[in-house]
C-alpha positions as CSV (number, residue, x, y, z in Angstrom):
1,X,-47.5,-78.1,-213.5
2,X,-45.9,-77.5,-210.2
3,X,-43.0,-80.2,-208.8
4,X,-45.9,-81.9,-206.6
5,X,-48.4,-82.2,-209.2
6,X,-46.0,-83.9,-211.3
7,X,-44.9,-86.3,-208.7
8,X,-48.2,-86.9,-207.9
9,X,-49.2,-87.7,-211.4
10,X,-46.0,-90.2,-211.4
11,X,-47.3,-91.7,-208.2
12,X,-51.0,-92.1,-210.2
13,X,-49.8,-93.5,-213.2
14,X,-47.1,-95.9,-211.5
15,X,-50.9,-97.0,-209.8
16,X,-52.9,-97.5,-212.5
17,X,-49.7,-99.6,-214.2
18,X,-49.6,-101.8,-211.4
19,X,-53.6,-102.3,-211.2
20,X,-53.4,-103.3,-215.1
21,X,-50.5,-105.6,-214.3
22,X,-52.3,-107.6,-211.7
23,X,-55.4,-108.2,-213.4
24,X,-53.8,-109.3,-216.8
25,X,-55.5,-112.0,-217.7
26,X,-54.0,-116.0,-217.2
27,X,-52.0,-117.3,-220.1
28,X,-55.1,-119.2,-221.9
29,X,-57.4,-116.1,-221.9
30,X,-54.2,-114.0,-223.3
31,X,-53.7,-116.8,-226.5
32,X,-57.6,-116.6,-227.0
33,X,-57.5,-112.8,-227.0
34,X,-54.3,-112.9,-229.1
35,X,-56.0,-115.3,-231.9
36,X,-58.5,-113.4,-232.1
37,X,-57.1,-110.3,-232.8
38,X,-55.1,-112.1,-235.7
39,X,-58.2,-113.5,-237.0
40,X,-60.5,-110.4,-237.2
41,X,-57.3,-108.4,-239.1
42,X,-56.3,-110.9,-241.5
43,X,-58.6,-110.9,-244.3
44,X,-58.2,-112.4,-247.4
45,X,-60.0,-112.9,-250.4
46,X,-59.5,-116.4,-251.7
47,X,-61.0,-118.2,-248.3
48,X,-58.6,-121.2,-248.4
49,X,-55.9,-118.4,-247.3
50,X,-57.8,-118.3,-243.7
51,X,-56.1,-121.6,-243.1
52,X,-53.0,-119.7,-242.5
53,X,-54.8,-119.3,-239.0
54,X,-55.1,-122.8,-237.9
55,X,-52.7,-124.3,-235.7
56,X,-52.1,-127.5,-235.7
57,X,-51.6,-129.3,-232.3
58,X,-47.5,-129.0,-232.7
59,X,-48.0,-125.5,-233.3
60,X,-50.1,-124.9,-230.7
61,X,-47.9,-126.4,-228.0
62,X,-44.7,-124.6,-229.7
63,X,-46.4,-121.1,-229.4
64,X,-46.5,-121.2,-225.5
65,X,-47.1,-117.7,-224.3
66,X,-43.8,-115.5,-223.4
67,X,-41.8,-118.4,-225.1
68,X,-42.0,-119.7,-222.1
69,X,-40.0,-123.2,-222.3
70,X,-41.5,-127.3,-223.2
71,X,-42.0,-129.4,-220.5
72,X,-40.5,-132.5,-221.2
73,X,-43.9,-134.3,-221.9
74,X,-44.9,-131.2,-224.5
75,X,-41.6,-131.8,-226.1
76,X,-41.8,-135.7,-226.4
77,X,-45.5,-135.3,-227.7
78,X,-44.1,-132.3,-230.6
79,X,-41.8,-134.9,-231.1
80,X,-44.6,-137.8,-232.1
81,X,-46.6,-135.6,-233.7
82,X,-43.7,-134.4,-235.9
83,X,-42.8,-138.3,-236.5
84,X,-46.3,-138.9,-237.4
85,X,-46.7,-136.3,-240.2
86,X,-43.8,-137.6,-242.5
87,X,-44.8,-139.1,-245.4
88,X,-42.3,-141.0,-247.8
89,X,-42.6,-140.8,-251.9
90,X,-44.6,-143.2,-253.4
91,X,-41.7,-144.6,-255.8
92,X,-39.7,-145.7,-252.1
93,X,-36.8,-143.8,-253.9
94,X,-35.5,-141.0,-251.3
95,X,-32.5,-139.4,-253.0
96,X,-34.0,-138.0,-256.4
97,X,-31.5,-135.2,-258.7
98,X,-29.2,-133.0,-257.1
99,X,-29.1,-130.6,-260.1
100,X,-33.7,-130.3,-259.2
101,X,-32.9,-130.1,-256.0
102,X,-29.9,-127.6,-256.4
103,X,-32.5,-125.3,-258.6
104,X,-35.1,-126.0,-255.6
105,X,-32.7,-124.8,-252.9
106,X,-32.4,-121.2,-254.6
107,X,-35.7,-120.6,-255.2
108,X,-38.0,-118.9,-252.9
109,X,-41.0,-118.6,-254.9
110,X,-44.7,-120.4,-254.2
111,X,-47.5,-119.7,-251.5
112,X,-47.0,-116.1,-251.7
113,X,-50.1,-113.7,-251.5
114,X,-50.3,-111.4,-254.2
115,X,-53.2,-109.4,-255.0
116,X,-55.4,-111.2,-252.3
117,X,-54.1,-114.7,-254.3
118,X,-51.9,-117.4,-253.7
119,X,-49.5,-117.0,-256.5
120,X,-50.0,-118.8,-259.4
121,X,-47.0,-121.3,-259.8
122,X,-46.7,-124.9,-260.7
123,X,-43.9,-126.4,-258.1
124,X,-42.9,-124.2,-254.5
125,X,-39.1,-123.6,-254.1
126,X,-37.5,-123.8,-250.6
127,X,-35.2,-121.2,-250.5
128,X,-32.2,-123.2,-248.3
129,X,-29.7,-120.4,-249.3
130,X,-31.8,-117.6,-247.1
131,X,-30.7,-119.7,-243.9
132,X,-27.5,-121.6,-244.6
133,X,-24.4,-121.5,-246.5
134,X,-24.8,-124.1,-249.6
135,X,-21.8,-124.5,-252.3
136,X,-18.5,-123.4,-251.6
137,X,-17.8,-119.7,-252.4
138,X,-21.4,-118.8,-252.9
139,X,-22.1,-115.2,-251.5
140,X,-25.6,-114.6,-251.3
141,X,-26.5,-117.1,-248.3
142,X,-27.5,-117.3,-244.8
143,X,-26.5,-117.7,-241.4
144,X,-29.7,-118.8,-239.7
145,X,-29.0,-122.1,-239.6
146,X,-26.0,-124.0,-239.5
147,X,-23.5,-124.1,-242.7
148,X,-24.3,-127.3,-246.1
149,X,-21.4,-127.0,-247.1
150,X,-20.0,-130.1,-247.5
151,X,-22.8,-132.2,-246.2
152,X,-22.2,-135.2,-247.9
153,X,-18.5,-135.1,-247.9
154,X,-18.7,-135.1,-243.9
155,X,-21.5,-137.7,-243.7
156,X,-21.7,-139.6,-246.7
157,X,-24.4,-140.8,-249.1
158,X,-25.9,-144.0,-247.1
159,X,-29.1,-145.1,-247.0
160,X,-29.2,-144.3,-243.9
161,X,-28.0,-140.8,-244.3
162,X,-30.6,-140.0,-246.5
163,X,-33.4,-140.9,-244.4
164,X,-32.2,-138.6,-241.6
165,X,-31.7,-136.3,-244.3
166,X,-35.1,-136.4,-245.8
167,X,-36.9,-136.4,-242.5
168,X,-35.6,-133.5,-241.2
169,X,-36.4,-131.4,-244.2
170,X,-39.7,-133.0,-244.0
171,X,-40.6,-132.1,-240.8
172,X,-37.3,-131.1,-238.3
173,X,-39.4,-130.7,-235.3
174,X,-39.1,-134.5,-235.3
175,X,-35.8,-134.1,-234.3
176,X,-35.8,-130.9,-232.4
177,X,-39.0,-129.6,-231.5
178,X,-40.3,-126.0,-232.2
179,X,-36.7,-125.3,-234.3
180,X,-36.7,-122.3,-236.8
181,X,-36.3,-124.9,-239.5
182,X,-39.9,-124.3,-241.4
183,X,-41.6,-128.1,-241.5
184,X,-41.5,-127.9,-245.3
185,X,-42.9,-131.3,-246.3
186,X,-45.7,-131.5,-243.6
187,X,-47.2,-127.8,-244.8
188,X,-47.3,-129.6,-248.0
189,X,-45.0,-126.5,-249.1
190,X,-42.8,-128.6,-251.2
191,X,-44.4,-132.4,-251.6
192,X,-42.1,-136.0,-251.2
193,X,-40.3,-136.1,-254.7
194,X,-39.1,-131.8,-254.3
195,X,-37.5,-133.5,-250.5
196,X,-36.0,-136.2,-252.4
197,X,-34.3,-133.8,-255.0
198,X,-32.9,-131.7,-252.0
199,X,-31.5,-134.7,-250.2
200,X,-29.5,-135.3,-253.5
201,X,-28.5,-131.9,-253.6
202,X,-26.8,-132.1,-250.4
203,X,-25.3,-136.1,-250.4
204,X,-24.9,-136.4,-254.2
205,X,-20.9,-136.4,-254.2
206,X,-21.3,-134.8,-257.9
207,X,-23.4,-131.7,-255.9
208,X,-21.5,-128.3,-255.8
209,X,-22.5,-129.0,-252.4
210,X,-20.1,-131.2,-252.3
211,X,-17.4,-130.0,-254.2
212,X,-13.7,-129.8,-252.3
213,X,-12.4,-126.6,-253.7
């Protein structure tokens, strides 16, 4: 190709880029080409998995196109909705056993798909230690989200302590809407009584959580 060809096939393509740029379609047509895309290559045998597509209406308003940032309004409503899903455990009881809830925190097993099923398992785990440090001097942890260690020792065990604490493990986009923090209680990953067992493992003072080495 000679030197004018090619900068004439520059010029043409640099064209054709900018023709496809201004007729991309608006934001709402974009998420409804998007979903369906996702919906016609997910397939699954066991049909209850195709719920994995629904959004609820906090999701939906969290998964604004581009990232692009809450209004105020969108945030105070992800914020009501989130409030609105908790639900506490029947017995009233919020701080259940640390040692359930340390197990709990370490294990990431439940709602996998494995051979087109949901794995077969009684109780979910919730897998804390992928995002944050837990007990002092454990190595295999991560830095996702901000550092246990020492929760109760720097907040203390009230009752009022382990509200906050249950509801943001329940559902944290009630306090901070659209966070990374999965909404473990209102995807019915983990139900009321698991929650309770984590909030002990991280205010119990007799937690390894909690432990001042």
């Amino acid at each position: 190709m000679t030197k004018a060809g090619f900068i004439w096939s520059v010029i043409g393509a640099s064209v054709l880029v900018a023709a496809g740029c201004a007729t991309y379609p608006d934001a709402a047509t974009t998420r409804g080409i998007a979903e369906k895309m996702v919906r016609e290559d997910f397939t699954a045998p066991a049909p209850g998995l195709l719920k994995r597509l629904e959004q609820d209406k906090a999701q939906q308003l969290c998964s604004k196109i581009g990232g692009a940032a809450l209004t105020q309004e969108e945030a105070a409503e992800v914020v009501k909705l989130s409030r609105a899903s908790i639900q506490y455990p029947a017995s009233g009881k919020l701080v259940g056993d640390w040692k359930i809830g340390n197990t709990l925190a370490h294990d990431g097993a439940g709602d996998r798909i494995q051979g087109g099923q949901l794995e077969k398992r009684k109780e979910n785990g919730g897998l804390c230690q992928n995002c944050h440090a837990l007990a002092p001097g454990e190595i295999n942890v991560g830095n996702v989200g901000p550092s246990l260690t020492g929760y109760g020792l720097q907040r203390g065990n009230s009752e009022a302590i382990a509200r906050l604490t249950y509801e943001r493990i329940y559902n944290a986009w009630a306090f901070t809407p659209c966070s990374n923090m999965p909404r473990l209680g209102a995807t019915r990953h983990l139900n009321p009584d698991q929650i309770t067992h984590l909030v002990a493992f991280l205010i119990d003072p007799q937690s390894p959580i909690n432990s001042k080495r």
